[in-house]
TORPA-5912 format. One record per residue: residue in one letter; z, y, x of N, C-alpha, C, O, CB in turn. Coordinates in pm, whole numbers, padded with zeros to 5 digits, always signed. Glycine has a CB too. Layout:
% TORPA-5912
AZYXZYXZYXZYXZYX;...
This chain:
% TORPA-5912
X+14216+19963+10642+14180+20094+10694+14087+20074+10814+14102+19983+10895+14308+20175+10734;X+13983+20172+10819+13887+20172+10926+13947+20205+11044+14051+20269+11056+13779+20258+10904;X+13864+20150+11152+13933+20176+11307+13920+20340+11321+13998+20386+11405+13833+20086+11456;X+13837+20438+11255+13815+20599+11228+13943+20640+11112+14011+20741+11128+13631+20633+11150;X+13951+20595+11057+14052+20635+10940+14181+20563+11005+14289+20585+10952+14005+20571+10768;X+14174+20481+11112+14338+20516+11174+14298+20563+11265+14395+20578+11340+14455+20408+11213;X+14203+20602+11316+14242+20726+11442+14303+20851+11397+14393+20916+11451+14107+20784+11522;X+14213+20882+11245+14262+21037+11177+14357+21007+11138+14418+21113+11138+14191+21114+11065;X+14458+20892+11079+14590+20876+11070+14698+20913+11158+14789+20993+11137+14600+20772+11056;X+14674+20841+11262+14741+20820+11385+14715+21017+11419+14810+21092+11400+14648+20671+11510;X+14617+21058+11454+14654+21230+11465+14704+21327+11384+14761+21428+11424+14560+21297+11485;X+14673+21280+11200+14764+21332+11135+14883+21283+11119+14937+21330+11019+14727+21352+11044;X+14947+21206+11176+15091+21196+11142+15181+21234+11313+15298+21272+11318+15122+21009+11067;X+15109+21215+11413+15166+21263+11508+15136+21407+11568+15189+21443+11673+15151+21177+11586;X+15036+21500+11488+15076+21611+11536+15125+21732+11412+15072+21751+11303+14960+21651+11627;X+15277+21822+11489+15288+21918+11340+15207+21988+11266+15231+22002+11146+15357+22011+11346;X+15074+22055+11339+14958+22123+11316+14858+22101+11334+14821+22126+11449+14950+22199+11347;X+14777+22055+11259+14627+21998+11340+14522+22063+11252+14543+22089+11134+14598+21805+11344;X+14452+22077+11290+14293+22161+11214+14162+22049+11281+14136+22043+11402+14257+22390+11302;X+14117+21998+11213+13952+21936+11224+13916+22085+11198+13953+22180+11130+13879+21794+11089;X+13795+22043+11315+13732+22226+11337+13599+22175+11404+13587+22062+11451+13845+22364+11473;X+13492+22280+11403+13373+22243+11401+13404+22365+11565+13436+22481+11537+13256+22268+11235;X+13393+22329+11714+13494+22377+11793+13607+22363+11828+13680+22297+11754+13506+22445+11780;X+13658+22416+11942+13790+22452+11984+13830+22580+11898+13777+22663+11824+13794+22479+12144;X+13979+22541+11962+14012+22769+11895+14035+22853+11965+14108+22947+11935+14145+22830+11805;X+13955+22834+12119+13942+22955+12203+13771+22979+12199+13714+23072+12256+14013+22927+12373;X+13685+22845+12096+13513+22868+12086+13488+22832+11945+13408+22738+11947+13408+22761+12197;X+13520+22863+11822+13461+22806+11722+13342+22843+11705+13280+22947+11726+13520+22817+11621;X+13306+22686+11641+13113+22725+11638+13050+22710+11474+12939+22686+11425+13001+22573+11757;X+13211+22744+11414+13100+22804+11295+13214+22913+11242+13333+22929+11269+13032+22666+11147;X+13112+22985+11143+13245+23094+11071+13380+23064+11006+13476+23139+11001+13193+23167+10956;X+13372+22965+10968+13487+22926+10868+13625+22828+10984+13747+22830+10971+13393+22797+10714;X+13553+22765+11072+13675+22740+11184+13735+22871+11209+13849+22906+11176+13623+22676+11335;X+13608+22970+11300+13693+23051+11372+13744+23156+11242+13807+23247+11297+13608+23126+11512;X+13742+23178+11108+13882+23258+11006+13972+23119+11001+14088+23118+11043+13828+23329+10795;X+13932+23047+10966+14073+22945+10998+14183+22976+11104+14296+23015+11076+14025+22803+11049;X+14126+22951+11258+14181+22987+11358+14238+23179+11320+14358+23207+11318+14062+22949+11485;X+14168+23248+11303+14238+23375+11287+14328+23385+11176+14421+23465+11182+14147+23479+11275;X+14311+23309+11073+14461+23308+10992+14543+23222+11024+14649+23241+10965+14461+23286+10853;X+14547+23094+11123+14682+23084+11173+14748+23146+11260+14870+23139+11277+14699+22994+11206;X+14643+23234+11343+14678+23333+11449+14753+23435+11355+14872+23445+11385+14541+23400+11539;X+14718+23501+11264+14776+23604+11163+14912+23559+11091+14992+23638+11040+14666+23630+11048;X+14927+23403+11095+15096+23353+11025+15152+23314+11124+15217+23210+11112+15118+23227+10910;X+15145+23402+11299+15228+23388+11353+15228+23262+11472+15316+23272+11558+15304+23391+11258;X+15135+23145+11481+15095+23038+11553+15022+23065+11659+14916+23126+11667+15035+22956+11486;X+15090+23012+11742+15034+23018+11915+14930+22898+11902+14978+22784+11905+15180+22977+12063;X+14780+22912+11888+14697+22833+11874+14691+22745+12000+14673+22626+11975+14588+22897+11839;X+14703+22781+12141+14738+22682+12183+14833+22569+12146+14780+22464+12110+14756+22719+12257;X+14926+22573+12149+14964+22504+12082+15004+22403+11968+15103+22336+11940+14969+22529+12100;X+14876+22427+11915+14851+22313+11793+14731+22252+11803+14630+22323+11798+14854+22368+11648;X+14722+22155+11813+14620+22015+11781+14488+22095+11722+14498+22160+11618+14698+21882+11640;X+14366+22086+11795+14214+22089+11703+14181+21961+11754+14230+21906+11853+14077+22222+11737;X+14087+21916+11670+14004+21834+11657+13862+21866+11677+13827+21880+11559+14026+21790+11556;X+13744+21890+11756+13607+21916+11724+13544+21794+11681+13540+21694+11752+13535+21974+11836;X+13494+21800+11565+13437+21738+11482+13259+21694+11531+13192+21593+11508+13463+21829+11359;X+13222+21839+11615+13128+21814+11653+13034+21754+11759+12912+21747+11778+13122+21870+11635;X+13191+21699+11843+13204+21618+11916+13220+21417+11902+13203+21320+11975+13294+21689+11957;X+13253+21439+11791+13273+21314+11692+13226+21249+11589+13307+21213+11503+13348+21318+11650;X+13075+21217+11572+13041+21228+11418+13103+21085+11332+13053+21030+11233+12855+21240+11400;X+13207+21053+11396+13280+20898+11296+13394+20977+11236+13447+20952+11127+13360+20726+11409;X+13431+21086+11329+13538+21138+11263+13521+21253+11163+13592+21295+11072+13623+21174+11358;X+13358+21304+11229+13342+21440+11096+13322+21410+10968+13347+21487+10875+13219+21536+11109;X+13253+21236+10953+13272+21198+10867+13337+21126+10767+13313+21108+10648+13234+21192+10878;X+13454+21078+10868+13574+20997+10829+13638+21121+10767+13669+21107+10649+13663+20914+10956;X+13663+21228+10819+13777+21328+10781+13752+21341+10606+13846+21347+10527+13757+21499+10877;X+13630+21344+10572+13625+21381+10405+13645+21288+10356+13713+21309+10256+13510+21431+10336;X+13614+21147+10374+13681+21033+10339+13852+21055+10289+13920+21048+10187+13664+20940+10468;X+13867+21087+10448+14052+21073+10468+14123+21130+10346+14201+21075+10268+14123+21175+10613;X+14061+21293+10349+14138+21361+10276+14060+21407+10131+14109+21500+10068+14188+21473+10364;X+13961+21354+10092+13883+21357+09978+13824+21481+09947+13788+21523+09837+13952+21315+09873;X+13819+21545+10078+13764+21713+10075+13636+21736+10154+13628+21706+10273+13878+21822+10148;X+13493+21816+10056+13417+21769+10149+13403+21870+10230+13282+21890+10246+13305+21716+10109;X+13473+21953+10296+13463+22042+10388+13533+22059+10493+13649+22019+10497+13465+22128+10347;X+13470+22124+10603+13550+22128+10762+13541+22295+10768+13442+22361+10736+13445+22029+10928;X+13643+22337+10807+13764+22292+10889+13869+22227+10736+13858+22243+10614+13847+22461+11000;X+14013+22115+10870+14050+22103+10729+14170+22099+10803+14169+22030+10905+13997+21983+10617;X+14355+22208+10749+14418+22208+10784+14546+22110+10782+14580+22104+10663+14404+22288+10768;X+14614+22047+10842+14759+21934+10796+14856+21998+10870+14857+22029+10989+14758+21747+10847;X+14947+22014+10771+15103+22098+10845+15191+21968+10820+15205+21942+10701+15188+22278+10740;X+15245+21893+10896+15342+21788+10898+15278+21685+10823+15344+21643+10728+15478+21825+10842;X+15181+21642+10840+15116+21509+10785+15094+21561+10648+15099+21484+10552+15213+21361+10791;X+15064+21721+10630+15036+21701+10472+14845+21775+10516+14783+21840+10601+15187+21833+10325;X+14835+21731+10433+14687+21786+10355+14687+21943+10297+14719+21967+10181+14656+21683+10207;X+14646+22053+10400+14656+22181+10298+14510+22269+10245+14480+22351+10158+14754+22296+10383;X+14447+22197+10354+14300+22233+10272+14194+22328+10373+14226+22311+10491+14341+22339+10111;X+14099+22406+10360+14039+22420+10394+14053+22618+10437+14160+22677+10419+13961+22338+10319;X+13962+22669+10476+14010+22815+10506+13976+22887+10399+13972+23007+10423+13951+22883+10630;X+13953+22858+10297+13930+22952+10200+14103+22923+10137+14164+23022+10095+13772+22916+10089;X+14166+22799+10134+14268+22759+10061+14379+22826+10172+14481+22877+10126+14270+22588+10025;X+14358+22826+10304+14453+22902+10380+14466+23026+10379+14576+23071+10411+14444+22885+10487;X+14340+23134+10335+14361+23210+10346+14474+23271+10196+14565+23351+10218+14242+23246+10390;X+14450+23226+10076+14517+23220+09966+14647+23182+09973+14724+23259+09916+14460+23151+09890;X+14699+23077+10031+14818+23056+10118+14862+23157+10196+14961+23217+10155+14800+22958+10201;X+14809+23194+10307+14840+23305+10341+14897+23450+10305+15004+23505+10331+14776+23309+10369;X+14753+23500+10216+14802+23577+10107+14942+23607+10079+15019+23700+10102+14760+23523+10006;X+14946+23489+10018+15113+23475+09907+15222+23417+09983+15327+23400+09920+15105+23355+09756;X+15220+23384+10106+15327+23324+10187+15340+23249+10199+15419+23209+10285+15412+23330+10184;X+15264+23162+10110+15279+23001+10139+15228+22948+10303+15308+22898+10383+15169+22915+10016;X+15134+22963+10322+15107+22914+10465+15223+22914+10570+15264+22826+10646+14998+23000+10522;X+15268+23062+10544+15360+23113+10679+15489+22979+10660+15527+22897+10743+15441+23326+10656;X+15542+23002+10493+15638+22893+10515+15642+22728+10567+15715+22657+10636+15678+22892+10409;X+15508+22717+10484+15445+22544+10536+15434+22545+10710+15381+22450+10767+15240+22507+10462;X+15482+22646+10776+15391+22660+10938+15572+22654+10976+15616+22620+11086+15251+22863+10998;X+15642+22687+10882+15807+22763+10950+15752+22897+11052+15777+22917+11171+15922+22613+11087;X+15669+22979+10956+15649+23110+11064+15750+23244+10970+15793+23353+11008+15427+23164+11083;X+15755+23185+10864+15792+23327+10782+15906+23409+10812+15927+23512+10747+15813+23302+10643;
């Protein structure tokens, strides 16, 4: 494993919520972070409190991340070291309840 692919290890397994985000989630700087950020805000998550990543601060990691998780798009969400996907896949989650439960917000 690359010294980038255990950094994104090492943050996906030690934090419960983490989002790679193109931004923070009090400034996202593209559309699809900041509906990301507003649908975890909408299942109930105190965004402070969960792990971002700016990607655009990092380009070993913006590009390690699609590596990591074989997805080629940012933002990209992990609820307990899992892989849940991107904001179009959260918002569908959302939708149907899945998100809220994967978050323990429901």
């Amino acid at each position: 494993m690359s010294d980038v692919q255990q950094r994104i290890d090492d943050l996906v397994k030690n934090n419960d919520v983490l989002l790679f985000m193109k931004g923070s989630a009090s400034f996202p700087m593209c559309g699809f972070s900041g509906r990301a950020i507003q649908i975890l805000k909408a299942s109930g998550v105190d965004t402070k409190g969960i792990k971002t990543v700016n990607v655009l601060d990092d380009p070993e990691i913006r590009a390690g991340i699609k590596d990591y998780s074989n997805w080629p798009t940012i933002p990209q969400l992990y609820v307990k070291g899992e892989f849940i996907g991107g904001s179009d896949i959260m918002m569908e989650m959302y939708e149907n309840g899945e998100l809220q439960k994967a978050l323990g917000t429901a």
